[in-house]
C-alpha positions, 0 to 999 in steps of 0.5 A: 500500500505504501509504494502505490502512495509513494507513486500517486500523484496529487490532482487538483479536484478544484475544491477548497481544501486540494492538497490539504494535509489535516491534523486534528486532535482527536477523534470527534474534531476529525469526525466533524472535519470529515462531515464539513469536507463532505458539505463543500463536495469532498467524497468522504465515506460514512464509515469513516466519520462513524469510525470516528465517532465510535472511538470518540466515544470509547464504544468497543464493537461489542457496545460495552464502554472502554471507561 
C-alpha cells in the first residue's frame, strides 16, 4: 500500500481544501472535519466519520464502554 502512495500523484479536484494535509486532535474534531469536507463536495465515506465517532466515544464493537 505504501509504494502505490509513494507513486500517486496529487490532482487538483478544484475544491477548497486540494492538497490539504489535516491534523486534528482527536477523534470527534476529525469526525466533524470529515462531515464539513463532505458539505463543500469532498467524497468522504460514512464509515469513516462513524469510525470516528465510535472511538470518540470509547464504544468497543461489542457496545460495552472502554471507561
Amino acid at each position: 500500500m505504501r509504494a502505490w502512495l509513494d507513486g500517486a500523484s496529487l490532482v487538483s479536484i478544484g475544491l477548497p481544501h486540494d492538497g490539504e494535509t489535516i491534523i486534528e486532535p482527536d477523534e470527534q474534531t476529525a469526525a466533524d472535519r470529515l462531515v464539513a469536507l463532505r458539505k463543500v463536495g469532498y467524497h468522504v465515506p460514512q464509515y469513516a466519520i462513524d469510525s470516528l465517532l465510535i472511538e470518540a466515544r470509547g464504544i468497543e464493537g461489542n457496545g460495552e464502554s472502554n471507561a
